[in-house]
N, CA, C and O atoms as a Tinker XYZ file with bonds, in Angstrom:
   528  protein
     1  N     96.563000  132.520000  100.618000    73     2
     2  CA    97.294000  132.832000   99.416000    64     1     3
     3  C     97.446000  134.337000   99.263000    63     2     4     5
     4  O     98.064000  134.795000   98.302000    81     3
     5  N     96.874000  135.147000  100.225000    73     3     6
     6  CA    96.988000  136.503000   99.598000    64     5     7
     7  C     98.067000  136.970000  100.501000    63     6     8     9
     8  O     98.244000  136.641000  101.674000    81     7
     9  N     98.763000  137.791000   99.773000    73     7    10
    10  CA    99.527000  138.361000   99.968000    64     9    11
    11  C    101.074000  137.201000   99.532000    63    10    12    13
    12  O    101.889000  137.933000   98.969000    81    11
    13  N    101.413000  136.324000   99.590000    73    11    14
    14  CA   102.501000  134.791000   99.761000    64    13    15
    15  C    102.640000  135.192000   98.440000    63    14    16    17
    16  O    101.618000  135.608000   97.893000    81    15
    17  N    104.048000  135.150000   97.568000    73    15    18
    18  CA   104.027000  135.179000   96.624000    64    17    19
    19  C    104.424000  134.057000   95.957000    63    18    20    21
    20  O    104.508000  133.984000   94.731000    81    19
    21  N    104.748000  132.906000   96.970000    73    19    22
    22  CA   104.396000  131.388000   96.061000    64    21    23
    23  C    103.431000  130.401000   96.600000    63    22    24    25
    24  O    103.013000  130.477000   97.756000    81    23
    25  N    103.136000  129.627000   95.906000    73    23    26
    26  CA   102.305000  128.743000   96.314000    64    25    27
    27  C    102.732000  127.126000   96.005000    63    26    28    29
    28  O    102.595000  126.248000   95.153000    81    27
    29  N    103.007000  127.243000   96.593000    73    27    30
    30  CA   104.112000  125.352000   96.341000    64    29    31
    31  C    103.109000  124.502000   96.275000    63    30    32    33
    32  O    102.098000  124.580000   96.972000    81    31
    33  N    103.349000  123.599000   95.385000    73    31    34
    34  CA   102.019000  122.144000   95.193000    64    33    35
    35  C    102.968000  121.124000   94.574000    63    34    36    37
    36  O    103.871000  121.420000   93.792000    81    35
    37  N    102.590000  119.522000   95.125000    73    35    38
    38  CA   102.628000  118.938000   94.652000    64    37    39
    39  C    102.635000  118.604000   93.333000    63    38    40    41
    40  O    102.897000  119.660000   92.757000    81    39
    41  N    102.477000  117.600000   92.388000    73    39    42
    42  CA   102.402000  117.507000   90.918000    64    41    43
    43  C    101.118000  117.960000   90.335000    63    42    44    45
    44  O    100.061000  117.418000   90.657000    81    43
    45  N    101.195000  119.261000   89.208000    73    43    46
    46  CA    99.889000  119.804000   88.785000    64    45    47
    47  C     99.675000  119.295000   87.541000    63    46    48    49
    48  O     99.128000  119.980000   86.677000    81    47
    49  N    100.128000  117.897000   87.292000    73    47    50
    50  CA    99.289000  117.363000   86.270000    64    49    51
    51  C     98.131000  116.101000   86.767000    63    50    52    53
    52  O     97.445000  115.824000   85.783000    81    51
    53  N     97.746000  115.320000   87.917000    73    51    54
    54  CA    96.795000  115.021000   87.910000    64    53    55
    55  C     95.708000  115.738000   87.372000    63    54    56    57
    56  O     95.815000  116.939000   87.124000    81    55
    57  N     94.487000  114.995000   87.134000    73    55    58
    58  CA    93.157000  115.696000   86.998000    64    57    59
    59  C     92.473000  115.544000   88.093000    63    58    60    61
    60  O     92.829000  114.755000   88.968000    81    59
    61  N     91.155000  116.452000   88.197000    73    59    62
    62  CA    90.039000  116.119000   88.861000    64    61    63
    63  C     88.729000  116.723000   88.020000    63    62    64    65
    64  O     88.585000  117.852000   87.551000    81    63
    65  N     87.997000  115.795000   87.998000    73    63    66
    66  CA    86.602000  116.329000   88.464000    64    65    67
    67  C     85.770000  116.900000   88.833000    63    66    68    69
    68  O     84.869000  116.331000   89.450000    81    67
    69  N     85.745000  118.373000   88.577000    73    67    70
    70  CA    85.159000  119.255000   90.441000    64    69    71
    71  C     83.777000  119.781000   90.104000    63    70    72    73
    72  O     83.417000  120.437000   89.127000    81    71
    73  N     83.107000  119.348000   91.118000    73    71    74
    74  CA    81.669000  119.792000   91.146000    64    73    75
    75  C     81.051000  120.717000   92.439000    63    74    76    77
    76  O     81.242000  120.318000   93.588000    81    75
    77  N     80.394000  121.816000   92.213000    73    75    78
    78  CA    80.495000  122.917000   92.476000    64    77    79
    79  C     79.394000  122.321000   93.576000    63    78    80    81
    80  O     78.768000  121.315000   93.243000    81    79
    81  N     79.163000  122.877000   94.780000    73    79    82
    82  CA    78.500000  122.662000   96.205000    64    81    83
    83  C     77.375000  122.563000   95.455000    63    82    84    85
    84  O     76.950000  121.422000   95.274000    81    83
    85  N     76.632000  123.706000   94.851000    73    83    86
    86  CA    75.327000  124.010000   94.703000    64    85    87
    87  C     74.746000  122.702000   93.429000    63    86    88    89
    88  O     73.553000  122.457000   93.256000    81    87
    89  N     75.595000  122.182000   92.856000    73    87    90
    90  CA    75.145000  121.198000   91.548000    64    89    91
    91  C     75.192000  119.974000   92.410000    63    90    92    93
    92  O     74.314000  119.175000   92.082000    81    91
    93  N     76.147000  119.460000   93.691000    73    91    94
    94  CA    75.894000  118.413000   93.850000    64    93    95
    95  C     74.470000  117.899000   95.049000    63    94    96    97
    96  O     73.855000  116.857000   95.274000    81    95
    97  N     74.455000  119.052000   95.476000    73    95    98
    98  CA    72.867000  119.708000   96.230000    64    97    99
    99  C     71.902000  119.120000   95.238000    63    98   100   101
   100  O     70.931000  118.483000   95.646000    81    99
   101  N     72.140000  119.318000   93.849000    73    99   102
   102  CA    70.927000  120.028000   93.352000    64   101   103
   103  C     70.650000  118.411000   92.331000    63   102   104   105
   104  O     69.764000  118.048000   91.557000    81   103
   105  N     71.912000  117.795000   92.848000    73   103   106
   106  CA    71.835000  116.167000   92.423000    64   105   107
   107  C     71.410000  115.380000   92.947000    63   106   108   109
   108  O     70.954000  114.308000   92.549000    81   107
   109  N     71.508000  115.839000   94.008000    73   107   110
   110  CA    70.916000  114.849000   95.330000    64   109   111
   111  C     69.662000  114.428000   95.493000    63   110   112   113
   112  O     69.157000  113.329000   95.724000    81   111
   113  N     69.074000  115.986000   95.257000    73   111   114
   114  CA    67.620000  116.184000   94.738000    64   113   115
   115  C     67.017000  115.867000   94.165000    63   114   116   117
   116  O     65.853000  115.531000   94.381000    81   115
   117  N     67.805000  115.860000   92.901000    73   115   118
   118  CA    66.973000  115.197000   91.475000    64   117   119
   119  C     66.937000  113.492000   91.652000    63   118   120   121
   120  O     66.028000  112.787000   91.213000    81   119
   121  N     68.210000  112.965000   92.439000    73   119   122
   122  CA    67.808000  111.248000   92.705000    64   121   123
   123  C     67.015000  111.087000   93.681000    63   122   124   125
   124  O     66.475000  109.989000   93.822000    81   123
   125  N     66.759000  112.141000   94.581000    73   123   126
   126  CA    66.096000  111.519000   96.091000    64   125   127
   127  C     64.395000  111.432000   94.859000    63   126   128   129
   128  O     63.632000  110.482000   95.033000    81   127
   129  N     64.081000  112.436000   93.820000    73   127   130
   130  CA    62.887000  112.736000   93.488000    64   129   131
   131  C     62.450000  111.729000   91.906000    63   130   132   133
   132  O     61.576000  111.798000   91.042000    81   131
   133  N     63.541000  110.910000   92.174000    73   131   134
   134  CA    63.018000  110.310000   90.751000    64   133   135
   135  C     63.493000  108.510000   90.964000    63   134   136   137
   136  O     64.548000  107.896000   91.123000    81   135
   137  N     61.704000  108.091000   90.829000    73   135   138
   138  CA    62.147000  106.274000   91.352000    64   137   139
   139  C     62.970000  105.670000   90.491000    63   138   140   141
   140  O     63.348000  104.594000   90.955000    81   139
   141  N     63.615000  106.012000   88.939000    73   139   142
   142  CA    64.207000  105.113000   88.733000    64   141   143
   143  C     65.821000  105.282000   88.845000    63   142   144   145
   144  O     66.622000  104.868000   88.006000    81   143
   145  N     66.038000  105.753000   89.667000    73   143   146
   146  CA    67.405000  105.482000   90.263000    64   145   147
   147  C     67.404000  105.038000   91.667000    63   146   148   149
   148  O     68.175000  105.579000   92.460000    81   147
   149  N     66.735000  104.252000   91.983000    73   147   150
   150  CA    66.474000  103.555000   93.121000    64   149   151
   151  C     67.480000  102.539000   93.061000    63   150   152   153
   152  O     67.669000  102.000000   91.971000    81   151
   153  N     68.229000  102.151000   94.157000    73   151   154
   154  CA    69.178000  100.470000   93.910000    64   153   155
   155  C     70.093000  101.171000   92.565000    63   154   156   157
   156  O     70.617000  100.347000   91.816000    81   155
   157  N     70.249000  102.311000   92.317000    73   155   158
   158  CA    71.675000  102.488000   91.260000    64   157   159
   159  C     72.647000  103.137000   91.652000    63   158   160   161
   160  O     72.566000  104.288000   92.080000    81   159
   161  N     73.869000  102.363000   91.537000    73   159   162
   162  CA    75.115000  103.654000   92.000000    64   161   163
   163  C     75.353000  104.793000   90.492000    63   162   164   165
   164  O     75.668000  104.396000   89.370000    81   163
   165  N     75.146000  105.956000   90.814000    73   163   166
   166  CA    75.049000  106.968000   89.840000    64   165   167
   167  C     75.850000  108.174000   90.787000    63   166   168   169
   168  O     75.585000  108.611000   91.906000    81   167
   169  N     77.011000  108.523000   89.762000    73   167   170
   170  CA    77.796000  109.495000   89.833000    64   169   171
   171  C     76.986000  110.999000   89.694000    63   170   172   173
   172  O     76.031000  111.283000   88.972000    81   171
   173  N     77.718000  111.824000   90.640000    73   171   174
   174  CA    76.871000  112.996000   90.148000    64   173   175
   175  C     78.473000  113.508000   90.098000    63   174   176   177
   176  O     79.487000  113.424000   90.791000    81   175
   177  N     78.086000  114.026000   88.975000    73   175   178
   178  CA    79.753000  114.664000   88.141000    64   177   179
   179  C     79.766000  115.489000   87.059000    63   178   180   181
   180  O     78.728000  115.506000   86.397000    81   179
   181  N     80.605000  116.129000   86.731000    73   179   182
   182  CA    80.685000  117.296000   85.210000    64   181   183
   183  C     80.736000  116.353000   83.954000    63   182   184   185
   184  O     80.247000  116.381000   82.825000    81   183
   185  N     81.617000  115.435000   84.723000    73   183   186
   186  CA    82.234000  114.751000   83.430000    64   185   187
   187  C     83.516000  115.188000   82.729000    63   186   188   189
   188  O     84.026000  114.556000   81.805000    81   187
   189  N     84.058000  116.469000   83.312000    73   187   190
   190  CA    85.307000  117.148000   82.719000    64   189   191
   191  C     86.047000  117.186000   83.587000    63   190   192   193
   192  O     85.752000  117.534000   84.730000    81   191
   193  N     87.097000  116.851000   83.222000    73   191   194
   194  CA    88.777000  116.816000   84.401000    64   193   195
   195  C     89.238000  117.913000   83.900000    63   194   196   197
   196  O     89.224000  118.279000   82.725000    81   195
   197  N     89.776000  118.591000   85.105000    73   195   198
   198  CA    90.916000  119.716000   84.737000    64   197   199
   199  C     92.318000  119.044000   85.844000    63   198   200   201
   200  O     92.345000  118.104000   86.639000    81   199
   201  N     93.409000  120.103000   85.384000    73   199   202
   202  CA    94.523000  119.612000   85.957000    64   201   203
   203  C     94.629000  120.261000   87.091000    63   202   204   205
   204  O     93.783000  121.155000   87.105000    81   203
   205  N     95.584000  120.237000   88.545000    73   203   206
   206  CA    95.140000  120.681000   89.408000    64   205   207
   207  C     95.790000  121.813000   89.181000    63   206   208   209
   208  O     95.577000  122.741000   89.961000    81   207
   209  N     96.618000  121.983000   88.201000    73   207   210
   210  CA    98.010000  123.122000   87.846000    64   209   211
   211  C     97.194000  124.252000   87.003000    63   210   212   213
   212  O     97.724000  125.344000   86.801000    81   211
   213  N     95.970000  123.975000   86.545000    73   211   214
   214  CA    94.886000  125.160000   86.105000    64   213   215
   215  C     93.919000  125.383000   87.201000    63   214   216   217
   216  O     93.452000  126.521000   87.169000    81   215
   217  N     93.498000  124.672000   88.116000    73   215   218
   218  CA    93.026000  124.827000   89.172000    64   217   219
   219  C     93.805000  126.203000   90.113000    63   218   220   221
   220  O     93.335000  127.175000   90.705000    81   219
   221  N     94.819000  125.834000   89.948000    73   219   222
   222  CA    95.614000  126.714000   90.780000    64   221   223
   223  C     96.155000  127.584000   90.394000    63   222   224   225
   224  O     96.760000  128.332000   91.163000    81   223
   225  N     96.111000  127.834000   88.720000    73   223   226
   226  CA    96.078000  129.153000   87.983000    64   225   227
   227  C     94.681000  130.170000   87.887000    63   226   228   229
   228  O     94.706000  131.350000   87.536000    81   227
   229  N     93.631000  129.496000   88.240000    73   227   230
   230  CA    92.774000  130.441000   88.113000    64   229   231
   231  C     92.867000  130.721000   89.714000    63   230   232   233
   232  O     93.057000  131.937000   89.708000    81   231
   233  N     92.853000  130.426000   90.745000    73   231   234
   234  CA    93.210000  130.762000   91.812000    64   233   235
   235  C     93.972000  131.682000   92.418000    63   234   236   237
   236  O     93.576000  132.468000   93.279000    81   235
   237  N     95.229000  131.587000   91.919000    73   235   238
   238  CA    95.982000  132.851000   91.640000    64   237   239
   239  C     95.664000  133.718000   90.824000    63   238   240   241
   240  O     96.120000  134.692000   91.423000    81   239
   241  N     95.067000  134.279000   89.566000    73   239   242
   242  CA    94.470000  135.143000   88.880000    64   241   243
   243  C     93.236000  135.716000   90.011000    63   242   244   245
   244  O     93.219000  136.943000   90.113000    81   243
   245  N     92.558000  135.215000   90.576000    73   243   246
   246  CA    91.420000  135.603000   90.947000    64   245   247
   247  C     92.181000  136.494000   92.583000    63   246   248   249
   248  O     91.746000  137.608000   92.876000    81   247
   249  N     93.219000  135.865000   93.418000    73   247   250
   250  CA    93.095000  136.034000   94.728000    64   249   251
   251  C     94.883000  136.685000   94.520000    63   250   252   253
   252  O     95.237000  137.517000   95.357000    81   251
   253  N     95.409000  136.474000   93.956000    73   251   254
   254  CA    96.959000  137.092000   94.216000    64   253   255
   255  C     97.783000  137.220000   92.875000    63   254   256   257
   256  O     98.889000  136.682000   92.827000    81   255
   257  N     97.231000  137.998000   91.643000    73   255   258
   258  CA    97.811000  137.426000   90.411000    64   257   259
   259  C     99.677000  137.614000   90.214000    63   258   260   261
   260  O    100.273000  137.485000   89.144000    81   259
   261  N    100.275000  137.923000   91.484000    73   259   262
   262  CA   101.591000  138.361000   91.335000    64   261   263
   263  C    102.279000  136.720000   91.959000    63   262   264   265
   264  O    103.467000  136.442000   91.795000    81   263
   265  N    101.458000  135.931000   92.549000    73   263   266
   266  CA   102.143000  135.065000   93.196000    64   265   267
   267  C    102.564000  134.029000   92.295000    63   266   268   269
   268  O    101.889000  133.846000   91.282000    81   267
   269  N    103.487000  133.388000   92.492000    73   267   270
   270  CA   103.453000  131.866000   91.499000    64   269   271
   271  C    103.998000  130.312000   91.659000    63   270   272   273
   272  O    105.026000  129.777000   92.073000    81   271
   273  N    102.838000  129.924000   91.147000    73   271   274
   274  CA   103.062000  128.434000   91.312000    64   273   275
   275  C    104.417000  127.847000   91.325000    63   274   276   277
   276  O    105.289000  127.967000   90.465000    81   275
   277  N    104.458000  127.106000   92.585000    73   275   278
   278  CA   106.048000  126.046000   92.053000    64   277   279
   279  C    105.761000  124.748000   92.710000    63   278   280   281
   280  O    105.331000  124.460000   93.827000    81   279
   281  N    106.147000  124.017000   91.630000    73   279   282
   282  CA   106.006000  122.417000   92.031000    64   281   283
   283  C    107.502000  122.316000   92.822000    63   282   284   285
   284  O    108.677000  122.377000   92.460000    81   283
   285  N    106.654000  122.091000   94.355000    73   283   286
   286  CA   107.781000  121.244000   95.601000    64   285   287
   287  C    107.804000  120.240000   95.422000    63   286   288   289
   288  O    106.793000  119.567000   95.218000    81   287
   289  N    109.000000  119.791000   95.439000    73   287   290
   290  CA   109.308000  118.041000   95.329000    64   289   291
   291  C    108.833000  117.151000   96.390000    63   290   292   293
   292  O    108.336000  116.055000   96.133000    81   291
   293  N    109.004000  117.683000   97.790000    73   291   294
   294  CA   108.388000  117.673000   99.083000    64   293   295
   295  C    107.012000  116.869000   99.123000    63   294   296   297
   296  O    106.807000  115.825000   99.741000    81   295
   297  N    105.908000  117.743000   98.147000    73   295   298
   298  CA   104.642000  117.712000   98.068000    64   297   299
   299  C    104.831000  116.768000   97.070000    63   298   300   301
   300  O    103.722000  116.347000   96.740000    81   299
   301  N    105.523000  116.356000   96.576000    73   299   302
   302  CA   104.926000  115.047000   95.639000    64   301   303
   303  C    104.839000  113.905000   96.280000    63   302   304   305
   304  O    105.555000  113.535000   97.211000    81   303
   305  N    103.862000  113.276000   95.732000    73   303   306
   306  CA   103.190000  112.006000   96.105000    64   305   307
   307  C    104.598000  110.776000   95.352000    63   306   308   309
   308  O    105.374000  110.962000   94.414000    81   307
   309  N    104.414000  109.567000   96.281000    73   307   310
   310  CA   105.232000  108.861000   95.298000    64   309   311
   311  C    104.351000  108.262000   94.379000    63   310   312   313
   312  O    103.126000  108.374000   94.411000    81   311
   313  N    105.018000  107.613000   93.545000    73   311   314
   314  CA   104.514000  107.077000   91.843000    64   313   315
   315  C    102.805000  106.319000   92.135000    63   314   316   317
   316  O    101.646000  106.572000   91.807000    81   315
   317  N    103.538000  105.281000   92.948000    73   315   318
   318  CA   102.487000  104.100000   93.681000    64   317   319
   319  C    100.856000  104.703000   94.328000    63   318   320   321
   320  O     99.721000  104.238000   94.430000    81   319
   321  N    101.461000  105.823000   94.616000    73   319   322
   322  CA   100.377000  106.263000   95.900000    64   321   323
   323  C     99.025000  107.842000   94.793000    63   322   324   325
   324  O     98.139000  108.558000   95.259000    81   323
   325  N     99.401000  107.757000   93.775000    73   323   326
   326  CA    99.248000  108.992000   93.090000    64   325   327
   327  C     98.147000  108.600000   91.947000    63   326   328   329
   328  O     98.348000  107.820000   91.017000    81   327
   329  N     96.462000  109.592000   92.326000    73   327   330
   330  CA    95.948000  109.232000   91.834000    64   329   331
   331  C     95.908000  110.080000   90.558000    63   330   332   333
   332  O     95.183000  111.070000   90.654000    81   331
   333  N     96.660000  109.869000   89.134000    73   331   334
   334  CA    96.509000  110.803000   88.164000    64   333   335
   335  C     95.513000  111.365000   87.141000    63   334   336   337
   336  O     95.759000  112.342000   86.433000    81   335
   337  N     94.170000  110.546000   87.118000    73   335   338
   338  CA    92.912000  110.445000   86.872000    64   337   339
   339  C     91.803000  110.278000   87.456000    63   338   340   341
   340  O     91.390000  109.125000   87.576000    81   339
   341  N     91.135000  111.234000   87.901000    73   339   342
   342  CA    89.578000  110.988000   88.528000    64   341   343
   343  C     88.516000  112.061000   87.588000    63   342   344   345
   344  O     88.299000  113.272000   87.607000    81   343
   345  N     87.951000  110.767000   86.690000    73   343   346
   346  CA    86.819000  112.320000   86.300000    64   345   347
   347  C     85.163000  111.229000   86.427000    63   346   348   349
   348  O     85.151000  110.119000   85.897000    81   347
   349  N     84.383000  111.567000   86.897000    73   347   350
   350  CA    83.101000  110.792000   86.857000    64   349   351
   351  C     82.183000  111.011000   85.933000    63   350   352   353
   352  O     81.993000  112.159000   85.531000    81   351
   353  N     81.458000  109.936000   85.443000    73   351   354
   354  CA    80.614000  110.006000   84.075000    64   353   355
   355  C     79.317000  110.303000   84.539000    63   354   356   357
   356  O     78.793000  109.618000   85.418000    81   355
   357  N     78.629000  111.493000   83.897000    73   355   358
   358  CA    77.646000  111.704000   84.533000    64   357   359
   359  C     76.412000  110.714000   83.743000    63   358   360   361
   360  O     75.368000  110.440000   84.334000    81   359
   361  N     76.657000  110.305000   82.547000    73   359   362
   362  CA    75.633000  109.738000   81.562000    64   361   363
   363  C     74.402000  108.909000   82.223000    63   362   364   365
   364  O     73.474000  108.904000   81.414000    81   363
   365  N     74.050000  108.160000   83.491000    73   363   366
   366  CA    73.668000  107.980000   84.098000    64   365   367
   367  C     72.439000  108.555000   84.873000    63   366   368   369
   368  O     71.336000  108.038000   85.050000    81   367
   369  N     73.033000  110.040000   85.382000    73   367   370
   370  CA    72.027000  110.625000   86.357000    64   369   371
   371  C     71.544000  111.997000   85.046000    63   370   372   373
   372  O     70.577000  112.756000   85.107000    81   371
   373  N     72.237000  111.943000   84.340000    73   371   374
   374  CA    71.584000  112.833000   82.949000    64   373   375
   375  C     70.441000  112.206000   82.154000    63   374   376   377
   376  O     69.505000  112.853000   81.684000    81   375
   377  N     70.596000  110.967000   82.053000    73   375   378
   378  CA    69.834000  110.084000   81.256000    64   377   379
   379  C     68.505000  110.164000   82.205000    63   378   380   381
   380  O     67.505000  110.757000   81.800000    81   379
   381  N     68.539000  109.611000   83.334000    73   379   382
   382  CA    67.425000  109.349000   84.405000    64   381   383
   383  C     66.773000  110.548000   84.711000    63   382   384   385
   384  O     65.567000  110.727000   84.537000    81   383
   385  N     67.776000  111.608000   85.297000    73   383   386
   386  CA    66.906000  112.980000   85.693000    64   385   387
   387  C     67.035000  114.168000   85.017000    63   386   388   389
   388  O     67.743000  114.085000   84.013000    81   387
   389  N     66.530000  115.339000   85.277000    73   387   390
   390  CA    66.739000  116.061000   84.430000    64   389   391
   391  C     67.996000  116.656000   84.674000    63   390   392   393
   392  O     68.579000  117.214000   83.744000    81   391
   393  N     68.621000  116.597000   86.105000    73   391   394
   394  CA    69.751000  117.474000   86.259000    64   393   395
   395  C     71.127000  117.487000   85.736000    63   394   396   397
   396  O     71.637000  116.420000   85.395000    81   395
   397  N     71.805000  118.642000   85.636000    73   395   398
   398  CA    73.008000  118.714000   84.654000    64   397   399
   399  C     73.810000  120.495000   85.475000    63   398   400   401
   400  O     73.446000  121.630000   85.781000    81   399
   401  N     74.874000  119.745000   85.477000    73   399   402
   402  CA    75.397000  120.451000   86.436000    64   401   403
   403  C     75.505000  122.309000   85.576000    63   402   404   405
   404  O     75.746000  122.875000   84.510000    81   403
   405  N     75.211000  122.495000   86.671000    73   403   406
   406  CA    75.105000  124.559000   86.345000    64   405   407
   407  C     76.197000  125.308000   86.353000    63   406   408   409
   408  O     76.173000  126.409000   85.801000    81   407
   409  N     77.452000  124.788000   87.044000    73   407   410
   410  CA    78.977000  125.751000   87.159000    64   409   411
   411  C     79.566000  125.398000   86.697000    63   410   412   413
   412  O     79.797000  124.244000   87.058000    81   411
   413  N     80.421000  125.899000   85.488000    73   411   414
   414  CA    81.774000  125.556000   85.488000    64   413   415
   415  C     82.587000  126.063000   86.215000    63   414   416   417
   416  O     82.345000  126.889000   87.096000    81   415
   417  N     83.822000  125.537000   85.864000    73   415   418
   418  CA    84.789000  125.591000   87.179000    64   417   419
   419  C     85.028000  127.188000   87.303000    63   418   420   421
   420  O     84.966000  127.623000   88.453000    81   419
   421  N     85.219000  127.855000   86.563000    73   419   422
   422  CA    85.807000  128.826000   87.175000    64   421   423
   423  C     84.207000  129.332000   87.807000    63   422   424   425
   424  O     84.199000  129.272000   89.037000    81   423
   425  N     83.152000  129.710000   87.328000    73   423   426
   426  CA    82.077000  129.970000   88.077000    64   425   427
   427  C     82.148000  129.468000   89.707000    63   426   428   429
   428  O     82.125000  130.368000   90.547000    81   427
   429  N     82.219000  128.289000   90.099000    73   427   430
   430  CA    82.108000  127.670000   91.272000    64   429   431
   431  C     83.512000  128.207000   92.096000    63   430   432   433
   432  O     83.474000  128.412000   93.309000    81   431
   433  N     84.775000  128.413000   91.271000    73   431   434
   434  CA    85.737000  128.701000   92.087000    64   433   435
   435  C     85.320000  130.342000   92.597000    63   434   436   437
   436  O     85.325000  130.695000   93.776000    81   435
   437  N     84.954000  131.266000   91.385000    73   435   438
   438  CA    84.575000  132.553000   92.444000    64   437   439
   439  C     83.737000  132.555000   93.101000    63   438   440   441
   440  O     83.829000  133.075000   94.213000    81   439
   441  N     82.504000  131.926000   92.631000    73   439   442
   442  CA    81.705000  131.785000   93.678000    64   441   443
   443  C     82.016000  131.527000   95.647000    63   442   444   445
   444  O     81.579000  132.229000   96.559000    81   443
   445  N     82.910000  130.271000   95.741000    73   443   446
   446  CA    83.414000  129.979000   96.372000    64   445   447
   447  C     84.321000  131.143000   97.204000    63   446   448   449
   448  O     84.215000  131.350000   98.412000    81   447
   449  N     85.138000  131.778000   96.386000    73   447   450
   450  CA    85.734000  132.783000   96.640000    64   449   451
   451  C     84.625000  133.849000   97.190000    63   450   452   453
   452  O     84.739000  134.226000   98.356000    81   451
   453  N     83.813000  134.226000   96.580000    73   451   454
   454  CA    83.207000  135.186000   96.867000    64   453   455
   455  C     82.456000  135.329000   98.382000    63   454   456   457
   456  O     82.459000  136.407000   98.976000    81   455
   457  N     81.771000  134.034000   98.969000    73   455   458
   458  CA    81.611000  133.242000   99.790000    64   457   459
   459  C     82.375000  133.796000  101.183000    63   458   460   461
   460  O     82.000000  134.520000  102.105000    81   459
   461  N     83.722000  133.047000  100.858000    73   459   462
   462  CA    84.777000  133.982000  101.671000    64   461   463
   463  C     84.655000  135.039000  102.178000    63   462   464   465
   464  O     84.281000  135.286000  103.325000    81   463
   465  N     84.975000  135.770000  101.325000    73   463   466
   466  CA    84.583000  137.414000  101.318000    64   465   467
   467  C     83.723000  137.795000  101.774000    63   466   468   469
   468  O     84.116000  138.883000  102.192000    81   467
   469  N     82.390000  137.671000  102.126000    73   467   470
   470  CA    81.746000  138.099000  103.045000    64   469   471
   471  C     81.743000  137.894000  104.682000    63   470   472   473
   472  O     81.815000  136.827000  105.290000    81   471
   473  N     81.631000  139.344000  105.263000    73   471   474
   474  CA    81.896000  139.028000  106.802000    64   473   475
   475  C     81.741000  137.681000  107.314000    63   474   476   477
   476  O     80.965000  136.996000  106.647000    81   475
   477  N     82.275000  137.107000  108.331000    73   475   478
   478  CA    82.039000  136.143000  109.212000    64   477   479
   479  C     82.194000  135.006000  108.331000    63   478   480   481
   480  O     82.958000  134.159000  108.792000    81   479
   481  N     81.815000  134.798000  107.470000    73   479   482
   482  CA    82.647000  133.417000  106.643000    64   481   483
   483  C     83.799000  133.075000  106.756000    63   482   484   485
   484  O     83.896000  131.903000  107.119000    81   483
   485  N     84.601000  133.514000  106.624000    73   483   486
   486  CA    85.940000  132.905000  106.918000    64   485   487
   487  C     86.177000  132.830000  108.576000    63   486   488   489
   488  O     87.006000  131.956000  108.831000    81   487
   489  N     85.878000  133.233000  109.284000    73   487   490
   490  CA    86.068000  132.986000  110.459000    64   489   491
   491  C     85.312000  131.373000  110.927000    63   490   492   493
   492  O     85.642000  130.501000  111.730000    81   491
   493  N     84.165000  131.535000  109.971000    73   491   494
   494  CA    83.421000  130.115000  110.145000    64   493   495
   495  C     83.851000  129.201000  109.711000    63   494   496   497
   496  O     83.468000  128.124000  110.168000    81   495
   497  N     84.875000  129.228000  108.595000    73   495   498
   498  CA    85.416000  128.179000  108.174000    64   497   499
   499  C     86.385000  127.927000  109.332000    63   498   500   501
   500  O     86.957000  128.758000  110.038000    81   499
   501  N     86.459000  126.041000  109.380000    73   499   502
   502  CA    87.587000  126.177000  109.844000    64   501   503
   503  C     89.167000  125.102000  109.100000    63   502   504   505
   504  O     89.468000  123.917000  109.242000    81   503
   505  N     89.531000  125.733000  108.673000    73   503   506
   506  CA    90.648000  124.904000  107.911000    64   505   507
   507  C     91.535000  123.901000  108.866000    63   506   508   509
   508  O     92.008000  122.892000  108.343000    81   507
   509  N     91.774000  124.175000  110.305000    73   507   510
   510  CA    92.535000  123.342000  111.055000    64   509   511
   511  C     91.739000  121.990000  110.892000    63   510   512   513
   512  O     92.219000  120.947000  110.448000    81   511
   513  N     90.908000  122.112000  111.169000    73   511   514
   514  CA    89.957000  120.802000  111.382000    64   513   515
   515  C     89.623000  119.953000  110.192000    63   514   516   517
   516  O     88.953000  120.383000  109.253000    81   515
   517  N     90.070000  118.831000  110.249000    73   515   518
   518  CA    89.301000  117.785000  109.075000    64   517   519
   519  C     88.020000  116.838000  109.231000    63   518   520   521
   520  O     87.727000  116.029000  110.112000    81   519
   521  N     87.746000  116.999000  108.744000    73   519   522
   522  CA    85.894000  116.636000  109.014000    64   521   523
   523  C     85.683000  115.240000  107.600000    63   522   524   525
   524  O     85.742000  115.488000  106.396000    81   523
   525  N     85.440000  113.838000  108.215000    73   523   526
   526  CA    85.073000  112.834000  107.627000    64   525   527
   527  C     83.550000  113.139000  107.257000    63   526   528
   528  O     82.884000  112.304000  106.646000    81   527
């Protein structure tokens, strides 16, 4: 994104969910360490949806604030295939353990960013590759 002065996306009104690397680490933890979530499917989640069209405004503020969003028609999903709601309830793994997620989004997005930015990280990433 740096330097590109648009950034074309699909439809930026779905939501998501987004939970920051270090909170879902730190969830994992708290179920591997506590028996009564044994045999339970328990979400580890914020509990707050954002749209992906603020997702991708703080993105641009943080990494290129001159560039700007445009919804490609291209990138849209059709009607059928388009998931416009995903947010997970954390009430579950809050109730049972003590953990409760530590980032909000924009925290986790610079973080993330920041990440980057240090030598040899980005070279380590590798974006060609998709990894199941």
């Amino acid at each position: 994104m740096l330097g590109e002065k648009e950034l074309r996306l699909g439809s930026l009104t779905p939501t998501r969910d987004f939970n920051f690397v270090k909170d879902t680490a730190q969830g994992f933890l708290a179920l591997a360490e506590a028996d009564s979530t044994v045999g339970k499917e328990i979400n580890i989640a914020t509990g707050k949806e954002y749209p992906i069209g603020r997702v991708a405004e703080i993105l641009v503020d943080e990494l290129n604030p001159d560039a700007r969003i445009i919804t490609d028609d291209q990138r849209l999903r059709p009607d059928a295939s388009e998931v416009f709601r995903l947010m997970g309830d954390n009430t579950l793994i809050t109730s049972l353990t003590q953990w409760r997620p530590q980032y909000e989004l924009e925290d986790g997005l610079r973080a993330t960013i920041d990440w980057f930015k240090q030598p040899d990280n980005l070279s380590r990433y590798k974006a060609w590759l998709y990894n199941v």
